[in-house]
C-alpha positions in Angstrom: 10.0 29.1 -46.3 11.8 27.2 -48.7 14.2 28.3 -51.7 15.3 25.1 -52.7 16.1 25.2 -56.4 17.4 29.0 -56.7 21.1 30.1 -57.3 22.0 33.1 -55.1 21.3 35.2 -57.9 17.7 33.8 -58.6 17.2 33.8 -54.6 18.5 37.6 -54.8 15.5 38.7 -57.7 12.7 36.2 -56.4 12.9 38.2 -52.9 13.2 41.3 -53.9 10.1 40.8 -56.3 8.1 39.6 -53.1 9.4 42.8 -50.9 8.4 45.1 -54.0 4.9 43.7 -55.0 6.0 42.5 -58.3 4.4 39.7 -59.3 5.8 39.9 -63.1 9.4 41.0 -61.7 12.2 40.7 -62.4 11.8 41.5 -66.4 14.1 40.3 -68.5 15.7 44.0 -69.9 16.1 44.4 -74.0 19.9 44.2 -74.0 20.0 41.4 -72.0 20.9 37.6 -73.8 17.5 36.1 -74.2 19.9 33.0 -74.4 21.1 33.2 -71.1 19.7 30.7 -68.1 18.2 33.2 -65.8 17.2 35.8 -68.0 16.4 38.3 -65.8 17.2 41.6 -65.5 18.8 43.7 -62.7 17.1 46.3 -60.6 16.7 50.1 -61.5 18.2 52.5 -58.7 14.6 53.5 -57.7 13.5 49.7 -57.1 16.9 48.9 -55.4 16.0 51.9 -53.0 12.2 50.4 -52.5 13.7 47.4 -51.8 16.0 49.0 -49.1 12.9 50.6 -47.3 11.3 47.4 -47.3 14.2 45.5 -45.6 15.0 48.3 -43.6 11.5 48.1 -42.5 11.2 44.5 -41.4 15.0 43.7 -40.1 15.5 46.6 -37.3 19.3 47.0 -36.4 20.3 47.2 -39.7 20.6 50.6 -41.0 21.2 52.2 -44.9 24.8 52.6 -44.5 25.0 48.8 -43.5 22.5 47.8 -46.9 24.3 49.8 -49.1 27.6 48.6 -48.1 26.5 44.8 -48.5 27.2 42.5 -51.7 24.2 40.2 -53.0 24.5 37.0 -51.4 25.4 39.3 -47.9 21.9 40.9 -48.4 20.2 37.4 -48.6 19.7 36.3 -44.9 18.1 40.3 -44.5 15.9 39.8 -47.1 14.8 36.1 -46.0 14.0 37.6 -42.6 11.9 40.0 -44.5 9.9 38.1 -46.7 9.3 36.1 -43.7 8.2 38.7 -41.2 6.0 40.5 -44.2 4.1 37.0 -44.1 5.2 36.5 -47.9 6.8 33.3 -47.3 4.5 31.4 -45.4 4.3 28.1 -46.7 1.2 26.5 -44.9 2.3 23.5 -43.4 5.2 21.0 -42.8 6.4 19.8 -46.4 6.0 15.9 -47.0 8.7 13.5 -48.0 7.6 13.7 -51.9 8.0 17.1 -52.2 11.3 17.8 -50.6 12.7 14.9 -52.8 11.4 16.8 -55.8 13.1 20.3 -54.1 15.9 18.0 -53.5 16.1 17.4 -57.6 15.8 20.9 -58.2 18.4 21.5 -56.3 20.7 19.2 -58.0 19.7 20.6 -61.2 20.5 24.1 -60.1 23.9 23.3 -58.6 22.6 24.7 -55.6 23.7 21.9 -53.2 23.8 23.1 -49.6 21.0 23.0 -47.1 21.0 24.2 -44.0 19.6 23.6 -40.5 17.3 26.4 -40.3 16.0 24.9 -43.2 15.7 21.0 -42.4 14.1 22.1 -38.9 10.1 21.8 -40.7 11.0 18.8 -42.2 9.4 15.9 -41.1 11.5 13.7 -37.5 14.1 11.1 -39.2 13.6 12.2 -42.6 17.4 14.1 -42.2 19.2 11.2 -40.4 17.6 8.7 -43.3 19.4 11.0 -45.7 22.4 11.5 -44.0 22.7 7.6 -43.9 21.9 6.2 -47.5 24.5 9.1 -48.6 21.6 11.2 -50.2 23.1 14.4 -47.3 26.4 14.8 -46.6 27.7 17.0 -43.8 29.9 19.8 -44.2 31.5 22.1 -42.4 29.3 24.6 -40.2 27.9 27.5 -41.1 30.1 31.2 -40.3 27.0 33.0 -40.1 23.8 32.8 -38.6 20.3 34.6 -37.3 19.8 36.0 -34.2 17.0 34.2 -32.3 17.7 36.6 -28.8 15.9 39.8 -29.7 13.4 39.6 -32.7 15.2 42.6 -34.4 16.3 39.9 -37.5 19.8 40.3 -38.0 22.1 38.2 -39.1 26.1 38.2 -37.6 29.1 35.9 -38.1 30.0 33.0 -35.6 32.5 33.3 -33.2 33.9 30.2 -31.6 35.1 30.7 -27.7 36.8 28.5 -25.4 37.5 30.2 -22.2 38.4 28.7 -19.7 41.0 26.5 -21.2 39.2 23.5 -19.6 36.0 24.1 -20.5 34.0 22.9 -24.1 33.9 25.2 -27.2 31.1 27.2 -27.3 29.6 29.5 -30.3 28.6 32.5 -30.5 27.2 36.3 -31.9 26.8 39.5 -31.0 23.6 41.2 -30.6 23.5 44.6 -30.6 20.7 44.4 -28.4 21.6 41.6 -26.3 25.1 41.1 -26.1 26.7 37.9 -26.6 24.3 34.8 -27.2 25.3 31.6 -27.3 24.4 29.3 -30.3 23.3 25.8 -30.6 25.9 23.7 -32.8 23.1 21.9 -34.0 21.7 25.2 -35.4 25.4 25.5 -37.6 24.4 22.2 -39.0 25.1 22.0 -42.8 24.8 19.4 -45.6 25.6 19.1 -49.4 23.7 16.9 -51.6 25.3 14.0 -53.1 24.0 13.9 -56.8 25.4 10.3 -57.2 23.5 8.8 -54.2 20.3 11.0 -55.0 18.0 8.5 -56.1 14.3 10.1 -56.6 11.6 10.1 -59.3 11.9 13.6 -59.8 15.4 12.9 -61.2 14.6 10.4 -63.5 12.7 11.6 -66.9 9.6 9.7 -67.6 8.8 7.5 -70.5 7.0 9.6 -73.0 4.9 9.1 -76.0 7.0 8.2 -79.0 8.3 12.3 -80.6 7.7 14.3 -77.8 10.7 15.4 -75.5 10.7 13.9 -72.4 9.5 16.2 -69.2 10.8 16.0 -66.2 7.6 14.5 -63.0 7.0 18.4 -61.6 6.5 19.9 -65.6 4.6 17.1 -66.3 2.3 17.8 -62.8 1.9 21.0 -64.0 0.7 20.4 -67.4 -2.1 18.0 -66.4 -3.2 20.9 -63.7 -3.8 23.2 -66.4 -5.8 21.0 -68.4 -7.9 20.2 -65.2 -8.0 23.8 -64.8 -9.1 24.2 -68.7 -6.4 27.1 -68.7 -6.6 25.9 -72.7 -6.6 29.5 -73.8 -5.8 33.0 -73.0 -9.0 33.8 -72.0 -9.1 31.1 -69.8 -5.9 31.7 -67.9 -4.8 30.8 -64.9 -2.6 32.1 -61.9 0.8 30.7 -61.0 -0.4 30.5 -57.4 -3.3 28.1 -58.8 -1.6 25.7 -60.8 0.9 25.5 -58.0 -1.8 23.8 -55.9 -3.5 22.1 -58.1 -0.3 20.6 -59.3 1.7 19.8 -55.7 -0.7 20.5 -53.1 -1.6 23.4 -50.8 0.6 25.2 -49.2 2.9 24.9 -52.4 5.6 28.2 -52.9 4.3 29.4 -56.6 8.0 30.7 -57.1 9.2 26.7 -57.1 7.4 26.8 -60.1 9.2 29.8 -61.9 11.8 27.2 -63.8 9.5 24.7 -64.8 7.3 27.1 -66.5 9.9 28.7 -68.0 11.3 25.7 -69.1 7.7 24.9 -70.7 7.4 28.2 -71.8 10.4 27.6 -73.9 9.4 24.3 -75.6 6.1 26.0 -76.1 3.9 23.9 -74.1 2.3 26.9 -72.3 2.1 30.7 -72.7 1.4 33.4 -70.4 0.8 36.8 -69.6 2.0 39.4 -67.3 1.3 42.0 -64.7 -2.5 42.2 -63.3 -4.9 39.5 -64.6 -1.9 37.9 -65.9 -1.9 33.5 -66.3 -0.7 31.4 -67.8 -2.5 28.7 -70.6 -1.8 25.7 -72.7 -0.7 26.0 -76.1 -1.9 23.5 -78.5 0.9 21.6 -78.5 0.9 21.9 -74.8 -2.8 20.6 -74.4 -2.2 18.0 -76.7 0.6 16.7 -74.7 -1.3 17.0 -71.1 -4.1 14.7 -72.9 -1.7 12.6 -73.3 -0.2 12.7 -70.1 -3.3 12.3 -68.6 -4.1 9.7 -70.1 -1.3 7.6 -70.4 
């Protein structure tokens, strides 16, 4: 499972709108800025306490007390372990070189840097080291927490480093409540930052457009010509995140990479769309006109 172009904040909402079934959550709430980036709201007490049963459910050895007492980005690695043992996150497949480039740009864009080795394990072989050595990665220092991968029972603990007896190598490791002490790979406390000056991928660079239209970054512009190949040129004829997703970057595509570009084109009123059940997503005039163009260009 990837979460590559999500602040904390955005991560926070996007899994808790998995755990709860919410499709059209989170909802941006009436007092909120409507000028503001995310423009989401925040959850009610009764969906903060579905959300709790749902974690609760998937990540064993954590208990109320210990949810309750957590901050947001704390409540992150629980809630990844969720998603991914509730089969939500499945992504179908190993990603390919163009499309964690374009994750890569999203990234850069959301000033979400840091990528870790859990992470870069389904990439494909080499594709990290190549990175690492035309500057694109840089490491950073290791990561102070980290999943168990003893038990099954999905926790997440802080890194202790031992070295005992004096003449032996530092080792890592966490405590398992079920387990005891294990002992953790170094290579699994691997982490690396982007560097947006060596970054050098399509995705970052704006394409040429047709003389008066704003220019679109590669993955709105994929998304665009989808619809129209979709004819999702009208409410009636409107289409499913999910389904653009694939027909835009391939199967096995997270629709939730998609949530900034289509509120991005949202925005400039290329597309509309509609929520809860039945809800899609269509091209607005404007927004057909300019995937004709794409199209055809």
């Amino acid at each position: 499972m990837h979460f590559f172009n999500m602040t904390p904040f955005d991560l926070y909402h996007d899994l808790a709108a998995r755990l709860l079934g919410r499709e059209d959550f989170p909802l941006p709430l009436p007092e909120c800025d409507r000028n503001y980036p995310h423009n989401i709201g925040l959850l009610s007490d009764a969906e903060e306490s579905a959300l709790a049963a749902s974690v609760l459910n998937h990540t064993r050895g954590l208990s109320l007390e210990d949810w309750r007492a957590l901050d947001m980005e704390q409540r992150l690695p629980w809630m990844r372990f969720a998603v991914d043992k509730s089969g939500l996150g499945a992504n179908g497949g190993q990603p390919d070189r163009a499309s964690i480039l374009l994750s890569l740009g999203d990234r850069i864009r959301a000033d979400s840097p840091v990528i870790d080795a859990d992470e870069v394990s389904t990439w494909p072989d080499g594709l990290v080291e190549e990175f690492v050595a035309d500057g694109t990665l840089i490491s950073i220092e290791a990561a102070k927490s980290i999943a168990c991968d003893a038990c099954g029972h999905d926790h997440v603990e802080s890194v202790e480093y031992i070295k005992s007896p004096s003449a032996s190598e530092l080792r890592a490791y966490i405590s398992c409540p079920t387990v005891g002490r294990v002992l953790v790979p170094f290579v699994r406390l691997r982490r690396w930052a982007i560097d947006p000056q060596k970054f050098q991928s399509p995705a970052e660079l704006e394409s040429v457009s047709p003389a008066g239209d704003e220019p679109l970054a590669d993955r709105a512009q994929l998304v665009l010509i989808a619809m129209l190949e979709l004819d999702a040129v009208d409410s009636d004829r409107r289409k499913p995140t999910d389904e653009i997703a694939i027909k835009a970057l391939g199967e096995g595509t997270d629709p939730n990479a998609l949530k900034g570009v289509m509120s991005d084109l949202k925005t400039r009123e290329l597309i509309n769309s509609k929520t809860g059940r039945g809800g899609g997503c269509w091209l607005t005039d404007k927004g057909n006109s300019r995937a004709s163009k794409l199209r055809d260009h």
